[in-house]
N, C-alpha and C positions, 0 to 999 in steps of 0.2 A: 340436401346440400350441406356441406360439411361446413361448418362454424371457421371465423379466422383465428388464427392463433393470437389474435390479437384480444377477442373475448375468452379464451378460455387461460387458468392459472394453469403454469408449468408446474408446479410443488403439489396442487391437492385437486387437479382438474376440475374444477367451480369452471362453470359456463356461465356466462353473463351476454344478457341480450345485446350488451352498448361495453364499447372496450374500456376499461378501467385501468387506473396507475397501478394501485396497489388492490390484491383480491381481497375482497367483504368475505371470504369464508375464512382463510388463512393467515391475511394479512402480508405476506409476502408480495416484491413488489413484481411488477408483471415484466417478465423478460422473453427474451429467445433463446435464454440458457447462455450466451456469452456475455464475462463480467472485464470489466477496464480493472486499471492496475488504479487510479483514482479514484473506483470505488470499493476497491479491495482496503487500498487505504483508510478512506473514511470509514469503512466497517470495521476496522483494525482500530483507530482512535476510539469511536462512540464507544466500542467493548473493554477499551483499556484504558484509556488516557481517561476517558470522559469521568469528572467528579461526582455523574451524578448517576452514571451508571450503577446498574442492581448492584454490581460485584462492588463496586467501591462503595457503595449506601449499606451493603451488607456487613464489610468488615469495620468500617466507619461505627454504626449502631453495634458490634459483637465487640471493641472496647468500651462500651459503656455498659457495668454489670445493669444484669435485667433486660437493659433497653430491647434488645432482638426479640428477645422470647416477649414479652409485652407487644412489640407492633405486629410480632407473628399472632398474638391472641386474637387483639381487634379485627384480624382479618384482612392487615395488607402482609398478602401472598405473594404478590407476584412483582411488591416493589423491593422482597428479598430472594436471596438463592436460598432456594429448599432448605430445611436444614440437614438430611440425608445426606443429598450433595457437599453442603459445604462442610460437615463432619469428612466425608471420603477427601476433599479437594486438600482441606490442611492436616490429613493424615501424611498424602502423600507430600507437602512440600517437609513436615515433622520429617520421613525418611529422607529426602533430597538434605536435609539439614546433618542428617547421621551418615551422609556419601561423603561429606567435606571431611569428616575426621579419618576418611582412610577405609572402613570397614569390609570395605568390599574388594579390598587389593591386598594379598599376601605379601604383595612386595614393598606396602606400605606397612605392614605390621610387625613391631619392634621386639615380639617376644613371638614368632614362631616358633616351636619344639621340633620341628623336622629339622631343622636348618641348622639347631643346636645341637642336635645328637649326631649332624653329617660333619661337624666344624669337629664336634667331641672325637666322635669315630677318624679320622681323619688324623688326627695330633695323635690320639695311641696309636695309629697304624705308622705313620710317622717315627714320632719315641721309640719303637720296638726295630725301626729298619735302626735308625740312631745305634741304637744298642745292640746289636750286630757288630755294624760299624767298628763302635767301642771295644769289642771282645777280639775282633781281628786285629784291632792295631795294637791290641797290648799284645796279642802273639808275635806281632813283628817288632814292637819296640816293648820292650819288657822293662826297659827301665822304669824308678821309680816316681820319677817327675812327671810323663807321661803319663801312666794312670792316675798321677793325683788331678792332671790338667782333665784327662776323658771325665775322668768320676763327677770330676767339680760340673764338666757339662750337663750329662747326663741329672746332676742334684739340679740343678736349676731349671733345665726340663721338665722334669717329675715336679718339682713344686708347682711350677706354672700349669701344668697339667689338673693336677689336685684341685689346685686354686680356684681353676674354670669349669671342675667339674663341680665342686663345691658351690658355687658360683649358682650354677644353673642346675644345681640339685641330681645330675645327673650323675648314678651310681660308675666308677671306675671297672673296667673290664670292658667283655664284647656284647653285652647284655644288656636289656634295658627290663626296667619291669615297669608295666603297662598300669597297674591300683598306685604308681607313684604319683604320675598323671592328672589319671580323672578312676576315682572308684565309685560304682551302684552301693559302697556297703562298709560290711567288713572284711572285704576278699582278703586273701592273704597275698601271697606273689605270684605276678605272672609274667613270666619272663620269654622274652624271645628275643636271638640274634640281632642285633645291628646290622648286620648284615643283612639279614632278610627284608629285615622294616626300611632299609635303606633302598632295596634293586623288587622288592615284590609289592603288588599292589594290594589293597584289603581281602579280595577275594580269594586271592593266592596264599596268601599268610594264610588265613580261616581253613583252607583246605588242607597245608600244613601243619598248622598247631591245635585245630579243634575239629577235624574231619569226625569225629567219634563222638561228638558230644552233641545233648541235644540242640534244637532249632534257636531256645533262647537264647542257651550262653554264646549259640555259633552269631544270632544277632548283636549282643550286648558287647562281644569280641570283638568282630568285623566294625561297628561304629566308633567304639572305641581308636581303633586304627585309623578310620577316617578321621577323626575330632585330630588326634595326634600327626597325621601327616598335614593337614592345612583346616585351622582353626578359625581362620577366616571367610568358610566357607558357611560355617556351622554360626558363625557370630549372626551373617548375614541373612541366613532363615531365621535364626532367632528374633530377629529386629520386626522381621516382616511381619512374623507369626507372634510377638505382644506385640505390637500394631492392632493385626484382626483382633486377638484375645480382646482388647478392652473394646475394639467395636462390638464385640459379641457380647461383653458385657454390661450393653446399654440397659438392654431391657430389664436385667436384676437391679441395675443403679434405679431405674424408672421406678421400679417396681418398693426399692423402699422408700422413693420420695411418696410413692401413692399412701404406704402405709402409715408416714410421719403426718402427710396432711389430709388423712382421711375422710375428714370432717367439711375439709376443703369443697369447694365445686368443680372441682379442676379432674376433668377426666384420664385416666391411666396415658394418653395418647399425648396428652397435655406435657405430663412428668416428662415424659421421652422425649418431646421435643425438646424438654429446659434442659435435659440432661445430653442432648447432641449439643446446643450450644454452648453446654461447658464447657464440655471436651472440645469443642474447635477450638475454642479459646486457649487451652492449656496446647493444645497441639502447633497451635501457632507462634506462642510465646516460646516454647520448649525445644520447635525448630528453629527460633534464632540463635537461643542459648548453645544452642549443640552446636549450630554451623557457626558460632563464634569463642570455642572451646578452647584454641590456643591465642583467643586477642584479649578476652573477657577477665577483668580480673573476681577470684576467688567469690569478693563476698558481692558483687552482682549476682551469683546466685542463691544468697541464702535471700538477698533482698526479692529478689524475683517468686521464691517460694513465700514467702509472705504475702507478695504483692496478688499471688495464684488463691491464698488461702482467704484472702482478703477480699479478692472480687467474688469467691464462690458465697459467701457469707451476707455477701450487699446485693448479691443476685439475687439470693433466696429472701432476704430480707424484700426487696422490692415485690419479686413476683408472688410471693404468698402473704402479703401485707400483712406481718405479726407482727409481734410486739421484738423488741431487741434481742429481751432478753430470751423468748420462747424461742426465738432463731438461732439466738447463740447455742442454746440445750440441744436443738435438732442438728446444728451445725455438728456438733462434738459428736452426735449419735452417728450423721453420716460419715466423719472422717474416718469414725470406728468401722463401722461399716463397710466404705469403700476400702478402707484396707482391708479387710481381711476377702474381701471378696477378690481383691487384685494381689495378695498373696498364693490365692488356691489357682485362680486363672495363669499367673506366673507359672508357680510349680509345673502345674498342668502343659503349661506352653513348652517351660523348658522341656520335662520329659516325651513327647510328643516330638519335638525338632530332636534331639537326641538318637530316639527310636526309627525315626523317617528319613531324616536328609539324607 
């Protein structure tokens, strides 16, 4: 005889002799699978609103340096969000914070180069009918006031022209050269039509101007062209990918905390955890600063970087109980450290999105 559905859990099928509220295996509470829009609610407050919810006990204790990584030691787990989790969770609001300034919209970005070599190209294809123009009507009016009125045009034209080419760096003619840009090196020039760059897309251009050359330069050529037609494509892989870079980075940062407090009791698994808590910290702080880029004045951020350099130094002070000054020595050793490790991860990231996107 089949059991009612009133003994058995919908979530982890636990059968129970006597029908129950909530299941003893899972915990969940006993349903027929249909939920009310008043309990949908209440599950919506206790998750969000509630003060005393994980998430809000999590980021509540992650402003107090130490505090997290200390109550994750003792062993309350699961009155915090992971720290894996909550590393991945203010990754992602750090990039929601870098959406506000525009990043991801060409048509929000104020120094496009496609747009300025169609504006450029455009005024000397312009200038040049102009001056047509000019040549004809000195043939029909040759007098000499007349050509001083075309000339005077035409000079003011051409300055304005120069001016904006000057301006935006962009070389005079129908040419653009490509190492003006962005160069791998010490190229010399590489130059192709305006006209091409303007009506063909990267793959098209590559088949024309490097059909014969090998696979690298045909790659380093064609992204080139992409970075150059919309820049804002290539910013927004970048942001993603130092994002991951420094989550990949944890485990080498882990890894020199192990070696500074060797001595320590504090297991390799230990470091990693102190070391996701930092970085949420910086990633949560760093995503307000960003999403508040045109309200924030100036030296809110030097303050802010202090205020960053300051909690990592009171962390490490608490959670490895040394003396001040031994923390201060270590403190200096990791900044060394962390920088130069998020120097080569950087490089790294950039040329990787470069060669990919």
């Amino acid at each position: 005889m089949s059991a009612s559905i009133r003994h058995i859990c919908r979530n982890c099928n636990y059968e129970n002799d006597s029908p129950f509220q909530f299941c003893p295996s899972c915990g969940q509470k006993n349903t027929d699978g249909k939920i009310t829009f008043g309990e949908l609610w209440s599950e919506f407050q206790d998750a969000v609103f509630n003060i005393e919810s994980r998430t809000w006990r999590t980021f509540k204790a992650l402003f107090v340096p130490g505090k997290l990584t200390l109550e994750y030691f003792t062993g309350k787990h699961r009155s915090y969000v992971h720290p894996l989790r909550l590393l991945l969770v203010t990754s992602v609001l750090f990039i929601i914070g870098l959406s506000f300034q525009g990043f991801q919209s060409s048509s929000n970005h104020p120094y496009n180069i496609k747009d300025r070599i169609l504006e450029n190209y455009e005024r000397q294809r312009v200038l040049g009918i102009l001056e047509n123009v000019m040549d004809t009507t000195h043939a029909i009016f040759p007098e000499q006031e007349t050509k001083i009125i075309t000339d005077t045009i035409l000079t003011v034209l051409n300055d304005s022209l120069n001016d904006l080419l000057h301006e935006y760096g962009d070389p005079y003619g129908d040419t653009i050269n490509l190492n003006y840009y962005i160069s791998m090196g010490n190229e010399g020039y590489e130059t192709i039509s305006k006209h091409d760059f303007l009506t063909m897309n990267a793959d098209e251009l590559m088949q024309t101007y490097k059909k014969d050359d090998s696979w690298w330069e045909q790659l380093i050529f064609k992204q080139k062209i992409k970075y150059l037609k919309d820049q804002t494509e290539i910013f927004a892989a970048m942001i993603g990918h130092i994002t991951w870079a420094i989550l990949l980075m944890m485990p080498l940062l882990a890894l020199v905390f192990y070696i500074l407090y060797i001595r320590h009791n504090y297991y390799y698994i230990q470091h990693l955890i102190f070391a996701f808590h930092l970085h949420a910290f910086f990633f949560l702080v760093a995503g307000i600063l960003v999403a508040g880029m045109n309200v924030f004045p100036s030296w809110i951020y030097v303050v802010s970087s202090l205020i960053i350099a300051l909690y990592v130094f009171i962390s490490m002070w608490k959670v490895y109980e040394q003396s001040i000054f031994k923390t201060f020595l270590k403190f200096i050793v990791l900044t060394i450290s962390y920088g130069v490790l998020f120097m080569l991860f950087l490089i790294g990231t950039i040329l990787t999105t470069f060669l990919l996107f």
